[in-house]
N, CA, C and O atoms as CSV, one atom per row, in Angstrom:
chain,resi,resn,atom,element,x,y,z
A,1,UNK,N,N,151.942,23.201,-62.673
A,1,UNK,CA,C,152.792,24.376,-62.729
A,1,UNK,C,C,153.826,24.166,-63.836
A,1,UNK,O,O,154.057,22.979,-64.063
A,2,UNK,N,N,154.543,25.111,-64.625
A,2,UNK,CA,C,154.997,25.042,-65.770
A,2,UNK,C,C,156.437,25.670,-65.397
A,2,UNK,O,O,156.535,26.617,-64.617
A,3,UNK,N,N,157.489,25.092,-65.992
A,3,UNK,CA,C,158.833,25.923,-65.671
A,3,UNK,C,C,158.762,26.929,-66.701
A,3,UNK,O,O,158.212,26.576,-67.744
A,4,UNK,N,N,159.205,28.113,-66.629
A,4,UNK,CA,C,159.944,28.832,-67.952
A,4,UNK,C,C,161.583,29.737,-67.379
A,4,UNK,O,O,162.019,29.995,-66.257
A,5,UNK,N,N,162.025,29.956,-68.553
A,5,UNK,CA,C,163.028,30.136,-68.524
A,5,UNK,C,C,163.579,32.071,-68.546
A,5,UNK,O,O,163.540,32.470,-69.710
A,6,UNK,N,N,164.000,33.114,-67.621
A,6,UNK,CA,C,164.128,34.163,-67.277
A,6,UNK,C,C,165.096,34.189,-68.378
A,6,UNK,O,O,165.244,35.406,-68.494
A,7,UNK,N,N,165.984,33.562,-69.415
A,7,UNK,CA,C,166.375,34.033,-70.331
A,7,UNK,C,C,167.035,32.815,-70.928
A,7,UNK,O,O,167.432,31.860,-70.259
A,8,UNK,N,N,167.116,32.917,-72.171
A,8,UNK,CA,C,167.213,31.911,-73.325
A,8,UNK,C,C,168.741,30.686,-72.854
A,8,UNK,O,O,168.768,29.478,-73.088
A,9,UNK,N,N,169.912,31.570,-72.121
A,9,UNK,CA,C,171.108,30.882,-71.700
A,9,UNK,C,C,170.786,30.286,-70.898
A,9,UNK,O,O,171.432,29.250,-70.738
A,10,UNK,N,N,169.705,30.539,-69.993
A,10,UNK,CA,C,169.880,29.073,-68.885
A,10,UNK,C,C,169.458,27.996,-70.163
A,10,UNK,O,O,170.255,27.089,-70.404
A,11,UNK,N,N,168.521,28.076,-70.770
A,11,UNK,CA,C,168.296,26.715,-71.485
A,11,UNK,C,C,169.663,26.059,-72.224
A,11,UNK,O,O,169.991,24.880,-72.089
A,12,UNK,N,N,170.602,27.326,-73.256
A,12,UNK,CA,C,171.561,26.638,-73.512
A,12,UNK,C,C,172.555,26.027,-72.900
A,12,UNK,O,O,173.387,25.219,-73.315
A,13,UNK,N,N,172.325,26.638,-71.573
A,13,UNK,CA,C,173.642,26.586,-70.705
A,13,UNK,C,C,174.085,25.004,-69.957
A,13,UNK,O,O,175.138,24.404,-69.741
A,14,UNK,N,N,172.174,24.684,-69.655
A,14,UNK,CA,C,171.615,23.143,-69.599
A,14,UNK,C,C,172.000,22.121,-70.629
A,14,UNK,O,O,172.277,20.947,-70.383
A,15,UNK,N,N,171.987,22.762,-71.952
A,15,UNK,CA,C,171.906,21.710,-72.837
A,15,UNK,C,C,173.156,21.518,-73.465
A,15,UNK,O,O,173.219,20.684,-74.368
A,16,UNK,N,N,174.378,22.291,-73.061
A,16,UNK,CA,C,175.610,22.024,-73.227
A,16,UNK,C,C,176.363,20.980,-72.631
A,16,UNK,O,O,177.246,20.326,-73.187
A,17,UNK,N,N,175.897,20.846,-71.288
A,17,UNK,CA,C,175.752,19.671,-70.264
A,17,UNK,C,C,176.306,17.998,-70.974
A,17,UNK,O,O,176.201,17.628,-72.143
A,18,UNK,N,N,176.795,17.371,-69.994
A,18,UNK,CA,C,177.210,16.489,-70.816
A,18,UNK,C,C,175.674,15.612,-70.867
A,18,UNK,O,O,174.626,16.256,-70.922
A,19,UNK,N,N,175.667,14.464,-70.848
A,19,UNK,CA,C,174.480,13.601,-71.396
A,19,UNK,C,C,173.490,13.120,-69.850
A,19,UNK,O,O,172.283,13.140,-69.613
A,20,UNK,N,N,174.578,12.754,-69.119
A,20,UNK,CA,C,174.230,12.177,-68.029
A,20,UNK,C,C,173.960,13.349,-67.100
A,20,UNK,O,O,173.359,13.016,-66.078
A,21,UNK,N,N,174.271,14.710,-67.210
A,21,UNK,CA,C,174.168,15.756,-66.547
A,21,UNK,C,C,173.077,16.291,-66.436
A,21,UNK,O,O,172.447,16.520,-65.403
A,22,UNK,N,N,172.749,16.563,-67.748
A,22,UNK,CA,C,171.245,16.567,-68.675
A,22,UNK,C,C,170.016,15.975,-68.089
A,22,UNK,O,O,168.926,16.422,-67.730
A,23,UNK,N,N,170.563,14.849,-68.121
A,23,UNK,CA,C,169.415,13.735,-67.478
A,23,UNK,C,C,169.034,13.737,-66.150
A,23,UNK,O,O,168.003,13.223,-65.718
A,24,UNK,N,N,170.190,14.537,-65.265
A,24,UNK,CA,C,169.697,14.619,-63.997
A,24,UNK,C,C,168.864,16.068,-63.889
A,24,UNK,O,O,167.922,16.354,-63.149
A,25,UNK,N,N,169.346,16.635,-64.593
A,25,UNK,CA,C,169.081,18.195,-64.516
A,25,UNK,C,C,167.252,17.442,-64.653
A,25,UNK,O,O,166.532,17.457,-63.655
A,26,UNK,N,N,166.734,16.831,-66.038
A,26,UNK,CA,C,165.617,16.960,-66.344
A,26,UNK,C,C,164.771,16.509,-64.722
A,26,UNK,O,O,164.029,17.204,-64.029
A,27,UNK,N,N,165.185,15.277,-64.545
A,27,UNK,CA,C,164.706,14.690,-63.495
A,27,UNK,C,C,164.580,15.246,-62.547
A,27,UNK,O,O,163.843,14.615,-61.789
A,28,UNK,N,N,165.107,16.646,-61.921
A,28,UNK,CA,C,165.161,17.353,-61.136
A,28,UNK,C,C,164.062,17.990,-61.344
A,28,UNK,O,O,163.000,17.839,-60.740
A,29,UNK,N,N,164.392,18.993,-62.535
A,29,UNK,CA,C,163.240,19.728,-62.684
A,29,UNK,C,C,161.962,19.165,-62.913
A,29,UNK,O,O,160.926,19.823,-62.820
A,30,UNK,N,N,162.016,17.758,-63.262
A,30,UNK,CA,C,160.641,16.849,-63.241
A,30,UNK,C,C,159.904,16.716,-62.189
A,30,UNK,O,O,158.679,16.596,-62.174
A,31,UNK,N,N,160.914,16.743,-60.932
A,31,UNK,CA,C,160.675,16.976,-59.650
A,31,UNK,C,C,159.467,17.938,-59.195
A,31,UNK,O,O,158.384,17.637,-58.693
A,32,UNK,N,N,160.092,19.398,-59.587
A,32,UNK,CA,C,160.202,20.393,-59.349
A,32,UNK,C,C,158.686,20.724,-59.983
A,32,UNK,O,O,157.896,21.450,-59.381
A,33,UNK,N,N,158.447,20.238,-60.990
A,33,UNK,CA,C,157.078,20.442,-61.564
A,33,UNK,C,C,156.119,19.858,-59.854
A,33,UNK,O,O,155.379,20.331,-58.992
A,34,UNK,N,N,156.890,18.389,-60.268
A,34,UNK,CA,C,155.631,17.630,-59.521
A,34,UNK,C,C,154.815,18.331,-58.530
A,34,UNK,O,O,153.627,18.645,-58.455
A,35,UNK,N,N,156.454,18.550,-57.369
A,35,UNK,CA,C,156.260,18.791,-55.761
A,35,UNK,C,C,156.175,20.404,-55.686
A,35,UNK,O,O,155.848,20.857,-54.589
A,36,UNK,N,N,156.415,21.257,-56.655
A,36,UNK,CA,C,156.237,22.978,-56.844
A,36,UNK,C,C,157.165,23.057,-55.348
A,36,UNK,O,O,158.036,22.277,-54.962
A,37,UNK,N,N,156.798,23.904,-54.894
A,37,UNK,CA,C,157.287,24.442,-53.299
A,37,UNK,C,C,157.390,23.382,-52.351
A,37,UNK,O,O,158.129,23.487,-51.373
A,38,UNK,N,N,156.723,22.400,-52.567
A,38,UNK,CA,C,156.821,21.393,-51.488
A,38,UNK,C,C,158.390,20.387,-51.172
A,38,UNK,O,O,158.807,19.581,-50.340
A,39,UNK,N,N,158.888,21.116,-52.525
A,39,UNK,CA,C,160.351,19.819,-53.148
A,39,UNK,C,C,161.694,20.282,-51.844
A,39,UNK,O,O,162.157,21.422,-51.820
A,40,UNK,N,N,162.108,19.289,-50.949
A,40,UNK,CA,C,163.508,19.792,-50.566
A,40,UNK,C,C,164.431,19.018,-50.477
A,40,UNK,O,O,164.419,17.933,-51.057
A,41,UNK,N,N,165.446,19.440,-49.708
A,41,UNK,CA,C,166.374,18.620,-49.258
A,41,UNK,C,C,165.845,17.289,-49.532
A,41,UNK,O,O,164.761,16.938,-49.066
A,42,UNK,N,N,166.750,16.333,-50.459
A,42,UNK,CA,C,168.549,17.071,-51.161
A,42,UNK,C,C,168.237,17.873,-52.685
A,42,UNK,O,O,169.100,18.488,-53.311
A,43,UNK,N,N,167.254,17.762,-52.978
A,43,UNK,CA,C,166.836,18.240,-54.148
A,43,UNK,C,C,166.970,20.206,-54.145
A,43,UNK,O,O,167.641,21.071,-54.708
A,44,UNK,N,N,166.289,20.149,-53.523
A,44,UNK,CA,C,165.665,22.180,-53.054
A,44,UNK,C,C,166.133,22.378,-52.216
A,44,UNK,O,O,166.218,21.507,-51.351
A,45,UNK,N,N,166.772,23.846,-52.012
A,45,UNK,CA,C,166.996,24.524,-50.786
A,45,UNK,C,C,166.394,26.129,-50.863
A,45,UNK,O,O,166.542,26.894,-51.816
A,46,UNK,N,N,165.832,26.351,-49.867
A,46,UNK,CA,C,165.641,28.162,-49.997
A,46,UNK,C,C,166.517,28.718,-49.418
A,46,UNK,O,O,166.947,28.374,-48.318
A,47,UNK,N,N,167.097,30.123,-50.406
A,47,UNK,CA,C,168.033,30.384,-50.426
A,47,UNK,C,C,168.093,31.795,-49.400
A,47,UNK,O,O,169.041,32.305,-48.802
A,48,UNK,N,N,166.127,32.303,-49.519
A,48,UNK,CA,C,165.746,33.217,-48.658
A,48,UNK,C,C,164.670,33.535,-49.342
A,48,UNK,O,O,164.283,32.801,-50.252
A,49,UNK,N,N,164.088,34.561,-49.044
A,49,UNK,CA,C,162.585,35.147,-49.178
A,49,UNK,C,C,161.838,33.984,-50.316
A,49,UNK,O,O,161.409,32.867,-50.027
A,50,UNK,N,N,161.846,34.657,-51.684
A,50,UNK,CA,C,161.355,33.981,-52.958
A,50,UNK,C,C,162.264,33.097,-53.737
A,50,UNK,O,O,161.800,32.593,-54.759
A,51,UNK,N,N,163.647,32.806,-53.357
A,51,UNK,CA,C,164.690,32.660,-53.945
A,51,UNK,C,C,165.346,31.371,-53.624
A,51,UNK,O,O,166.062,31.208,-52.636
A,52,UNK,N,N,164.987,30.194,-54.765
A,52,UNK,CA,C,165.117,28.971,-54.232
A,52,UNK,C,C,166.500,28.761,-54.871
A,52,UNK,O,O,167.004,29.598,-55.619
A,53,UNK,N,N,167.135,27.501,-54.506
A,53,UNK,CA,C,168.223,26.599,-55.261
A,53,UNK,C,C,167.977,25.275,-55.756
A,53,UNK,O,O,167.874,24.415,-54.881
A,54,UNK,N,N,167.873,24.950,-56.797
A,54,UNK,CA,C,167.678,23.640,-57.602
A,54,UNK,C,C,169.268,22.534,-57.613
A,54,UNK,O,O,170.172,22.447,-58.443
A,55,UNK,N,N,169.065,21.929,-56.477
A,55,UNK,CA,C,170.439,21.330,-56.869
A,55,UNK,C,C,170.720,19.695,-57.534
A,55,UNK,O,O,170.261,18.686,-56.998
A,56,UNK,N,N,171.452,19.685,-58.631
A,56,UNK,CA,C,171.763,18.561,-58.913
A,56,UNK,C,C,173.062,18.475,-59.032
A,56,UNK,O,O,173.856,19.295,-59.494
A,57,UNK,N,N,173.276,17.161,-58.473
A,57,UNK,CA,C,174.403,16.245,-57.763
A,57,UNK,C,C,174.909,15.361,-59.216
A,57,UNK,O,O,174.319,15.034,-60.247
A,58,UNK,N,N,176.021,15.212,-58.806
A,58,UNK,CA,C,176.587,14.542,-59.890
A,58,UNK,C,C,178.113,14.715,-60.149
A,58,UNK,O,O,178.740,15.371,-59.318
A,59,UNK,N,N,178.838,14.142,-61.323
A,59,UNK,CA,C,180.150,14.592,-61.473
A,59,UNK,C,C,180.401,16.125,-61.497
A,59,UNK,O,O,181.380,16.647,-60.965
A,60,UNK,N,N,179.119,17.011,-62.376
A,60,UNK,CA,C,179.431,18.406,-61.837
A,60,UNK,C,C,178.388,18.554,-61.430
A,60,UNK,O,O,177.423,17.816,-61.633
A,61,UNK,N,N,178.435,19.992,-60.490
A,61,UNK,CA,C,177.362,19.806,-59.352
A,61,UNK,C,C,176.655,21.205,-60.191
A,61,UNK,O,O,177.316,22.230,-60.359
A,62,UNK,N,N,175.413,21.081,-60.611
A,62,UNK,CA,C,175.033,21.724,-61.509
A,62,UNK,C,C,173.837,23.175,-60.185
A,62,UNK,O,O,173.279,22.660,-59.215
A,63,UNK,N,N,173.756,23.936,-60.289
A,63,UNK,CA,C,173.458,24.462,-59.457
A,63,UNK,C,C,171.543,25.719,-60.359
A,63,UNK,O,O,171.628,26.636,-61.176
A,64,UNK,N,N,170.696,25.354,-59.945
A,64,UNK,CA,C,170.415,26.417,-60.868
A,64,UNK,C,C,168.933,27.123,-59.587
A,64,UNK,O,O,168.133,26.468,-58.917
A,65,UNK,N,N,169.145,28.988,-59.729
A,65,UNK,CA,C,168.557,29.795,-58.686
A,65,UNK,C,C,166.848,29.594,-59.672
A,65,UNK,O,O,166.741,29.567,-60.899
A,66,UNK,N,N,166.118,29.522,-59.013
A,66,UNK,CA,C,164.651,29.560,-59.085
A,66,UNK,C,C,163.652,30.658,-58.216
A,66,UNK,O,O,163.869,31.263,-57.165
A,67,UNK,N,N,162.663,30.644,-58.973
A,67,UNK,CA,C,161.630,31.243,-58.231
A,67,UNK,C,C,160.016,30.928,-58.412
A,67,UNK,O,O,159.826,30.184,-59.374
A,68,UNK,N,N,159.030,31.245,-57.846
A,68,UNK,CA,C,157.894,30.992,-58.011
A,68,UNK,C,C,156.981,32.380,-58.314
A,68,UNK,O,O,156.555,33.076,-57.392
A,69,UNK,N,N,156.783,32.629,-59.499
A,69,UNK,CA,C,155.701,33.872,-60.072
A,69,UNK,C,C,154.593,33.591,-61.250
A,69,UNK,O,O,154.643,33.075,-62.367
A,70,UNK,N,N,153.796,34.054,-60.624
A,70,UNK,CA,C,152.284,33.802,-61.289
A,70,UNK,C,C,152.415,32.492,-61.868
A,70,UNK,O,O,152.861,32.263,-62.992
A,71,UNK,N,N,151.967,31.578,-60.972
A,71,UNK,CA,C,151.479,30.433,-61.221
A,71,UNK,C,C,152.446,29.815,-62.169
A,71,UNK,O,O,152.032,29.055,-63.045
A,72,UNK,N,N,153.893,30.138,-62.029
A,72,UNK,CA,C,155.353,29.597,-62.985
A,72,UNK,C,C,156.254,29.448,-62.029
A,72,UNK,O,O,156.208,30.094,-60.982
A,73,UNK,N,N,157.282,28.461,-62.342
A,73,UNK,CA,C,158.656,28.434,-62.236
A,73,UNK,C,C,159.405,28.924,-63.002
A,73,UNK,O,O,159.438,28.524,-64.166
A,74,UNK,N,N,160.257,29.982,-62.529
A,74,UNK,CA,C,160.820,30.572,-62.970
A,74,UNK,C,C,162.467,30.229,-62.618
A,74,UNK,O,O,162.857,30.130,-61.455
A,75,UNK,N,N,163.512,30.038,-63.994
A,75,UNK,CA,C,164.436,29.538,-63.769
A,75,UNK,C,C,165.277,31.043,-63.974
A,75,UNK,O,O,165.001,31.708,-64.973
A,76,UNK,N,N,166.275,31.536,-63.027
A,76,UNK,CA,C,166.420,32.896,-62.730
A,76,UNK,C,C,168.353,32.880,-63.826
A,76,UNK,O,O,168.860,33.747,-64.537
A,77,UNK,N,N,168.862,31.428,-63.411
A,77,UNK,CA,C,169.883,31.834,-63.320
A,77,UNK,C,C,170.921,30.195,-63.021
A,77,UNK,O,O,170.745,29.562,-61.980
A,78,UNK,N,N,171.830,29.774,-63.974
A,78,UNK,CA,C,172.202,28.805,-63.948
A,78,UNK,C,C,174.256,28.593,-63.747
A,78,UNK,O,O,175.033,29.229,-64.459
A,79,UNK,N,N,174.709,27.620,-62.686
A,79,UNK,CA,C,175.905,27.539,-63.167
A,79,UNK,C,C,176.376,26.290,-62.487
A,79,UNK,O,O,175.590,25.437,-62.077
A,80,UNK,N,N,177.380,26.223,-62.401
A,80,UNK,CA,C,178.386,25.018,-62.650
A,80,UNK,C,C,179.255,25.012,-60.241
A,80,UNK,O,O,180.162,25.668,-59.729
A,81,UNK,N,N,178.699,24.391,-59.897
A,81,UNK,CA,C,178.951,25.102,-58.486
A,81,UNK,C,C,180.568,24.075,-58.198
A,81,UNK,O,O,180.910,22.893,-58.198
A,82,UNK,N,N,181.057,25.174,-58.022
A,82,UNK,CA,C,182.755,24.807,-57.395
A,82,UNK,C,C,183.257,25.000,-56.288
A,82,UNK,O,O,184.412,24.652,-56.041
A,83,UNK,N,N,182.377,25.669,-55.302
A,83,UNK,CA,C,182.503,25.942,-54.187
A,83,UNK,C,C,181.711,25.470,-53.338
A,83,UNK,O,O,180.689,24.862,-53.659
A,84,UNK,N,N,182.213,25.768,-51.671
A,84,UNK,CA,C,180.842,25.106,-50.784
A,84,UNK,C,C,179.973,26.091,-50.502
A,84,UNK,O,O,178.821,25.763,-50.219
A,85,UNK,N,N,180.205,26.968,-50.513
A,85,UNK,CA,C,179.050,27.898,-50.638
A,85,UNK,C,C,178.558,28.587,-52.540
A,85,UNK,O,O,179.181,28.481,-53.597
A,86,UNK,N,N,177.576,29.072,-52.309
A,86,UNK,CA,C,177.368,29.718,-53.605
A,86,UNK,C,C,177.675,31.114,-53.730
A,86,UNK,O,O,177.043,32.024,-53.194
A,87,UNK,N,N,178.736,31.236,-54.509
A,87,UNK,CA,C,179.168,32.709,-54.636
A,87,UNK,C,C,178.220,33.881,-54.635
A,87,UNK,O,O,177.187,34.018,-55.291
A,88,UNK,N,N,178.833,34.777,-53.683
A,88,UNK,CA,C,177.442,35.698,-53.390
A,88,UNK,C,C,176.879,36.052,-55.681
A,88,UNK,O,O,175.741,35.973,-56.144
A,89,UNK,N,N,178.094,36.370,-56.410
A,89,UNK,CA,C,177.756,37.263,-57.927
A,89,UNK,C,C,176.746,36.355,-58.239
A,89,UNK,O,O,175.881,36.968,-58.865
A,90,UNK,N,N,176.447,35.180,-58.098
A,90,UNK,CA,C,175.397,34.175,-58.718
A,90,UNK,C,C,174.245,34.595,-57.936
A,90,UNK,O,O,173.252,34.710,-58.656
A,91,UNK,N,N,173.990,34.919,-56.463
A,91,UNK,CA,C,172.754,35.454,-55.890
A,91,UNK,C,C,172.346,36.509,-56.282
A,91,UNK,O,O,171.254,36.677,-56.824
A,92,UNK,N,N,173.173,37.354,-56.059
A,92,UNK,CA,C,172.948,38.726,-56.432
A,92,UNK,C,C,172.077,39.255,-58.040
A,92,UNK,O,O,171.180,40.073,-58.244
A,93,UNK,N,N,173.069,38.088,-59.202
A,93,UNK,CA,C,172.413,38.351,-60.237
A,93,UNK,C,C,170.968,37.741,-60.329
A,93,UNK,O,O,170.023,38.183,-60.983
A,94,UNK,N,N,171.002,36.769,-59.630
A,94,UNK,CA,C,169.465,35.945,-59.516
A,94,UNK,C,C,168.514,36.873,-58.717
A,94,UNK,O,O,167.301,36.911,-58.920
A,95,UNK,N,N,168.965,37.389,-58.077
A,95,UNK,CA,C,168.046,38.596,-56.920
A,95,UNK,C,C,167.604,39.330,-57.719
A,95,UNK,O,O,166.389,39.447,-57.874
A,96,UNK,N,N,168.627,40.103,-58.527
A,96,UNK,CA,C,168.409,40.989,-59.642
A,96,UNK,C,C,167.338,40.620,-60.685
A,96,UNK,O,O,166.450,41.379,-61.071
A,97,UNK,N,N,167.479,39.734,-60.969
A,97,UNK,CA,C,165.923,38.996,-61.873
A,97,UNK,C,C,165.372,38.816,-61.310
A,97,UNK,O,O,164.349,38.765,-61.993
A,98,UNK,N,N,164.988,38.536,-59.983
A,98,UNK,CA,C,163.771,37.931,-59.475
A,98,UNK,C,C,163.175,39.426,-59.344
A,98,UNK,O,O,161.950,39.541,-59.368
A,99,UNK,N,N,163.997,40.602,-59.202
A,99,UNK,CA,C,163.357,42.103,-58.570
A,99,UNK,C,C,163.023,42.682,-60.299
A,99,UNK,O,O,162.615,43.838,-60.195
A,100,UNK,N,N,163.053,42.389,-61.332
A,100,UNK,CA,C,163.043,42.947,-62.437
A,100,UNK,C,C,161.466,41.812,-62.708
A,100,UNK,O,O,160.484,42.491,-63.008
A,101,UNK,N,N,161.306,40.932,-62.664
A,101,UNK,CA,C,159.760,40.063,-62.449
A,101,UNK,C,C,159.050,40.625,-61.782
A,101,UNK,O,O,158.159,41.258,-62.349
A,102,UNK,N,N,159.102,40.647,-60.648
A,102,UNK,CA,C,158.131,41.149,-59.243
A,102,UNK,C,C,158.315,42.947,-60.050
A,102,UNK,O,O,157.900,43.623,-59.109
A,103,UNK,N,N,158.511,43.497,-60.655
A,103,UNK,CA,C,158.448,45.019,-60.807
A,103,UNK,C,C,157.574,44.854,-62.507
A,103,UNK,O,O,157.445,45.816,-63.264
A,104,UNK,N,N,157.291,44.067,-62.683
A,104,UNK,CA,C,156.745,44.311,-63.826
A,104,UNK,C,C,155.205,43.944,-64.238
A,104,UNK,O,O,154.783,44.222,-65.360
């Protein structure tokens, strides 16, 4: 299974990252190839229906919304998590892409 990216800023947004951030991020998503849907806790969480969470741990806790369409990972939506929950505007906009995929 192949990741791609729902728009060009999650990639930059990753690669602004400091070095060591980077490195977890990859390893995650290295993960994420491996185990597809099978990946969880502490790594994956579902967030609900199609709408996963990629989490990596670290000095910043890098947070990024996923999904699974036609035989891809789809990276919906990326940020920087400061809270203990995930702010609903980060779901919502990830919902919003995942419903603009599934409609097309």
């Amino acid at each position: 299974m192949e990741i791609s990216f729902f728009s060009k800023n999650i990639e930059i947004f990753i690669e602004e990252m400091d070095a060591l951030t980077i490195a977890k991020a990859l390893r995650t998503l290295d993960l994420l190839v491996k185990f597809s849907n099978k990946l969880s806790m502490p790594h994956s969480k579902k967030i609900e229906r199609n709408l996963f969470e990629l989490r990596i741990r670290g000095k910043q806790e890098l947070r990024i919304l996923y999904c699974f369409h036609k035989n891809a990972i789809v990276l919906l939506h990326a940020f920087i998590k400061k809270t203990q929950k995930i702010p609903q505007k980060h779901i919502l906009l990830a919902k919003k892409r995942l419903d603009s995929l599934e409609n097309t």
